[in-house]
VEXRO-448378 format. One line per 4 residues: number of its first residue (from 0); their letters; for each residue x, y, z of C-alpha. Coordinates in Angstrom, 2 decimals, always signed. Layout:
BEGIN
NUM> A> X,Y,Z | ...
//
This chain:
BEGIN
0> XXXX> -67.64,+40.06,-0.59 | -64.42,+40.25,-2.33 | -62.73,+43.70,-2.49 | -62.11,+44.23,-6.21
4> XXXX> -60.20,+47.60,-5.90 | -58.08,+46.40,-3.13 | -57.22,+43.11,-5.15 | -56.45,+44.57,-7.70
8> XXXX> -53.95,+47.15,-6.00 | -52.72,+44.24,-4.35 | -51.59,+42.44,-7.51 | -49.51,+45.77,-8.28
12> XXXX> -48.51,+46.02,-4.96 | -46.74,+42.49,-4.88 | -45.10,+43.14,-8.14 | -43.77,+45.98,-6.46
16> XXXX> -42.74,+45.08,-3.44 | -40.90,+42.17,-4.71 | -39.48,+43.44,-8.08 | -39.01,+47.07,-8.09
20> XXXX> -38.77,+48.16,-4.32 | -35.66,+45.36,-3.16 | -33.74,+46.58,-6.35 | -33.90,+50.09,-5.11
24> XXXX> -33.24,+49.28,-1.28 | -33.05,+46.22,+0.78 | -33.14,+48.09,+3.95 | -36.46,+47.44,+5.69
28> XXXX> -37.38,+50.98,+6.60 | -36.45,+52.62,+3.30 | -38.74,+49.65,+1.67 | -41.59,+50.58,+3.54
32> XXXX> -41.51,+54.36,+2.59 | -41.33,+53.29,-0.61 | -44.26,+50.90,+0.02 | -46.15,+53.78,+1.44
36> XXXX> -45.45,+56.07,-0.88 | -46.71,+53.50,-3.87 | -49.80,+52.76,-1.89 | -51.21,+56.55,-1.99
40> XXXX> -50.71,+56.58,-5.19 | -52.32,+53.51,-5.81 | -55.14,+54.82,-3.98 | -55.88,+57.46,-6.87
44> XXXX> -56.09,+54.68,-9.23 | -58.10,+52.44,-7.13 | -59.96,+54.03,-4.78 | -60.72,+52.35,-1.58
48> XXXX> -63.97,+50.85,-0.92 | -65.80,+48.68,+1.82 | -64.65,+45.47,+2.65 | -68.56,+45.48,+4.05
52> XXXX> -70.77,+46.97,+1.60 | -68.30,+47.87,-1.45 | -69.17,+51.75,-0.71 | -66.20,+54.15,-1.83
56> XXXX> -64.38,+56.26,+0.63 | -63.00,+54.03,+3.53 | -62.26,+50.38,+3.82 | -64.70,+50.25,+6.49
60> XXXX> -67.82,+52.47,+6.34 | -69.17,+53.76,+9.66 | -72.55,+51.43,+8.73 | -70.48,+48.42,+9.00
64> XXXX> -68.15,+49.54,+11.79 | -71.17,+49.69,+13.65 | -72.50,+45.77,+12.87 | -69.18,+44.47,+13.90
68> XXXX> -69.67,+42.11,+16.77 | -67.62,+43.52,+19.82 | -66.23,+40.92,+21.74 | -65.55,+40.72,+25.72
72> XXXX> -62.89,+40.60,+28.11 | -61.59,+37.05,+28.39 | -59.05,+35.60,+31.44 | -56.91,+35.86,+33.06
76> XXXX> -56.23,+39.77,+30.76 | -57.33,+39.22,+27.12 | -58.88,+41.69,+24.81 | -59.79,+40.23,+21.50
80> XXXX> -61.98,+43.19,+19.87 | -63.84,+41.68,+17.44 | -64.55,+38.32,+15.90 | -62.41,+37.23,+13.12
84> XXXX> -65.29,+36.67,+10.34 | -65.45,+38.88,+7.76 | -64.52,+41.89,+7.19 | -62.18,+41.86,+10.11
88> XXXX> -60.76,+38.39,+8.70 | -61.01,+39.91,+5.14 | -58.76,+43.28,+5.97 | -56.16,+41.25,+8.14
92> XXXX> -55.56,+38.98,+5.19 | -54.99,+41.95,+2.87 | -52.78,+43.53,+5.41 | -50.39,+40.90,+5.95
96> XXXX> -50.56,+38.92,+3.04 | -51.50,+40.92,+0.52 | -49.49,+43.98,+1.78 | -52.32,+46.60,+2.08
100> XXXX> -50.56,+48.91,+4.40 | -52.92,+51.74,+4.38 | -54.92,+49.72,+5.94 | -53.31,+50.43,+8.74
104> XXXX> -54.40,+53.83,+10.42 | -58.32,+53.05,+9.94 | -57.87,+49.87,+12.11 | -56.01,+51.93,+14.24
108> XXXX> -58.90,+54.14,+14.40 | -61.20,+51.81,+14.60 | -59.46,+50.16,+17.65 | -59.39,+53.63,+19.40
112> XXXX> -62.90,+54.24,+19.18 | -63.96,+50.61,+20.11 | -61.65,+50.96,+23.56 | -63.44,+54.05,+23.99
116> XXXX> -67.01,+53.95,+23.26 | -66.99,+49.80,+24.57 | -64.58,+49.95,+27.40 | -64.00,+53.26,+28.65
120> XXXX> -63.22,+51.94,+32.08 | -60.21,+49.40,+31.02 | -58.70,+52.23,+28.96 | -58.87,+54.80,+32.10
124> XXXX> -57.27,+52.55,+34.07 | -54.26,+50.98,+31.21 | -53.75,+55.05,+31.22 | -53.54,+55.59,+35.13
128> XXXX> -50.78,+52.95,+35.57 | -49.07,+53.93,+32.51 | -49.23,+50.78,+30.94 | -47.00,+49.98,+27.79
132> XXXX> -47.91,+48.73,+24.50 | -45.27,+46.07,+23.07 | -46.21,+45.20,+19.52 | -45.15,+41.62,+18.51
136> XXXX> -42.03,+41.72,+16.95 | -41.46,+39.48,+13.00 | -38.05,+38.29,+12.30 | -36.09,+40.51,+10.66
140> XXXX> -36.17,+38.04,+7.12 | -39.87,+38.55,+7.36 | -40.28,+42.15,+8.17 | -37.62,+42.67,+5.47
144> XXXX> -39.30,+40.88,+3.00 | -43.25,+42.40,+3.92 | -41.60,+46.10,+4.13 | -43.35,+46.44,+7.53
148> XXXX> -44.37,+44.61,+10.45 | -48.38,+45.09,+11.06 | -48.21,+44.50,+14.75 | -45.46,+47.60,+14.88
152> XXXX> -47.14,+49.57,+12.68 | -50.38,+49.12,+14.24 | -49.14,+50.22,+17.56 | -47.34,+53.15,+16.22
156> XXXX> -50.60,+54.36,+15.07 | -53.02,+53.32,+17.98 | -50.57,+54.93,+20.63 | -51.16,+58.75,+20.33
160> XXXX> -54.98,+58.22,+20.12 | -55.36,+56.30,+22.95 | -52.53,+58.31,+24.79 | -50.13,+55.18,+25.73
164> XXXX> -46.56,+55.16,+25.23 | -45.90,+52.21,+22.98 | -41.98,+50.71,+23.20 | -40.44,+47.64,+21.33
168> XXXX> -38.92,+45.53,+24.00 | -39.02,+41.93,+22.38 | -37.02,+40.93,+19.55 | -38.00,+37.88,+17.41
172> XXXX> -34.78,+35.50,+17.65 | -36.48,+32.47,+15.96 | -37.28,+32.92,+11.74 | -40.25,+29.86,+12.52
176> XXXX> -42.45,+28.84,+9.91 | -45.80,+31.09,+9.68 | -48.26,+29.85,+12.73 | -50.82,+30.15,+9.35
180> XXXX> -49.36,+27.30,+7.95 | -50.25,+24.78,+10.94 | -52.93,+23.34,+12.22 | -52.70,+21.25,+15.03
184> XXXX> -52.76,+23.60,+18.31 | -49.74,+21.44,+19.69 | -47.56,+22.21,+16.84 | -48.37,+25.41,+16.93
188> XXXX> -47.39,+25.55,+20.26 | -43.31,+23.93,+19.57 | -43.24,+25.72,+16.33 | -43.10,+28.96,+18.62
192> XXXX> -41.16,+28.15,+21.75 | -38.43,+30.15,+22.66 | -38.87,+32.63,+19.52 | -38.57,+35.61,+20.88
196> XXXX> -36.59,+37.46,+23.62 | -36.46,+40.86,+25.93 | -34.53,+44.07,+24.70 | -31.28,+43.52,+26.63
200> XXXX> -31.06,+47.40,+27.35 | -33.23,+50.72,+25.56 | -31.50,+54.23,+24.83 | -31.37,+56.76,+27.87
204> XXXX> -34.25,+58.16,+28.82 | -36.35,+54.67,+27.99 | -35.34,+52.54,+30.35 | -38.73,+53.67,+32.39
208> XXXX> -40.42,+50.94,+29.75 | -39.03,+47.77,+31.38 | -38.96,+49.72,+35.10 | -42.59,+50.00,+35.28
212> XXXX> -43.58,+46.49,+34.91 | -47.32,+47.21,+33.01 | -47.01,+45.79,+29.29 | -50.13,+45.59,+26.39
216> XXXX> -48.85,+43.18,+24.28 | -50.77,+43.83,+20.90 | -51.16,+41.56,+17.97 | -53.50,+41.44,+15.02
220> XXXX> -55.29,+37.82,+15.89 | -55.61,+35.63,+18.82 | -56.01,+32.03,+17.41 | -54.86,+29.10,+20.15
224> XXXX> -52.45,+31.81,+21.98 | -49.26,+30.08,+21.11 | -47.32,+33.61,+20.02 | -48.58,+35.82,+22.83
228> XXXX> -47.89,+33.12,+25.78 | -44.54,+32.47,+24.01 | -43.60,+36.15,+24.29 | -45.28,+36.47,+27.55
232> XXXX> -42.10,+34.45,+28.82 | -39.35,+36.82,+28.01 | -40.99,+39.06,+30.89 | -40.32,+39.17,+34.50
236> XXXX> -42.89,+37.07,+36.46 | -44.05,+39.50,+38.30 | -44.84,+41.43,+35.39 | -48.72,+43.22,+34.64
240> XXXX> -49.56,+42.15,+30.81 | -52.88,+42.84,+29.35 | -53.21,+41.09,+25.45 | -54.69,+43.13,+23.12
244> XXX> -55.51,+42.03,+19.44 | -58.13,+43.39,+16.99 | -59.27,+39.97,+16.54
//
């Protein structure tokens, strides 16, 4: 089912977000205020409705939250949430390419209360050893030009409700061509090699991120694995790292 409200916003958003916002600002942070800003407004011109059912209130009513199929915990430490069929495949699309940014803290939520209700046990224990959640980092030419990078933002919202510090320790060094835009697994694989690499030092008082050696390294998808096991590299061997994505 096609979201008419959110395409719709979207078409104002991109004229935005190209046209208007880089005029006023080309700084990253300052665009995505301005993005955010924009958005809530948008939202009392199009309200938001179900990517599910088209009901008005949410982007993902509580009846379809609860007929998304949960997935399991794959090897060796991989926790994909939920299949990527729609909606899930639906809202990650708007997110990223259609820059939806509000939808943002309902995934977030949605991700808390999944980790709780479905796997109580794994969350107890990420909290215990004070694990780390490291979002996957976009160049800078592409979190520039989105206004925000999902991944980040994601984590910045998951973090307090699941009570786990969340620190960016990778940096993207590589500005590759989108892993979207190829299909063969191997490709995939070179397109991504070497694209990222480890926070040479953090700010006082943070160095206890890199010290502890327990990492969540949280993306939106998991498709063939090419991005996570390519940032998986720029950590110490010896390193704990769990993979969480929402789909």
């Amino acid at each position: 089912m096609v979201n008419i409200d959110s395409a719709a916003s979207s078409l104002f958003t991109k004229f935005i977000v190209n046209s208007i916002l880089p005029a006023l600002s080309r700084e990253g942070a300052r665009r995505a205020e301005g993005l955010k800003s924009f958005m809530s407004f948008l939202n009392l011109i199009f309200p938001k409705t179900c990517y599910g059912c088209g009901k008005s209130g949410r982007y993902l009513c509580l009846d379809c939250q609860s007929k998304l199929v949960v997935r399991s915990i794959k090897p060796p430490q991989r926790l994909a949430l939920f299949r990527y069929h729609d909606p899930i495949k639906a809202i990650i699309h708007d997110l990223k390419f259609e820059f939806v940014s509000d939808l943002i803290p309902e995934l977030a939520l949605l991700m808390s209360r999944t980790l709780k209700s479905k796997f109580p046990h794994l969350l107890k224990f990420w909290q215990a050893g004070d694990y780390v959640l490291v979002p996957i980092p976009l160049h800078p030419h592409r979190s520039n030009w989105r206004g925000f990078n999902q991944s980040e933002a994601l984590v910045k919202e998951l973090s307090p409700l699941i009570s786990l510090k969340y620190e960016n320790l990778l940096v993207r060094t590589q500005d590759t061509i989108p892993q979207t835009s190829i299909k063969d697994k191997l490709s995939r694989h070179t397109n991504i090699t070497h694209a990222f690499s480890m926070i040479k030092c953090l700010p006082a008082g943070r160095q206890g991120s890199m010290k502890n050696g327990k990492y969540i390294l949280v993306d939106d998808v998991y498709t063939t694995g090419s991005t996570i096991k390519s940032a998986i590299t720029c950590f110490p061997k010896d390193s704990d790292i769990w993979i969480l994505t929402l789909a």
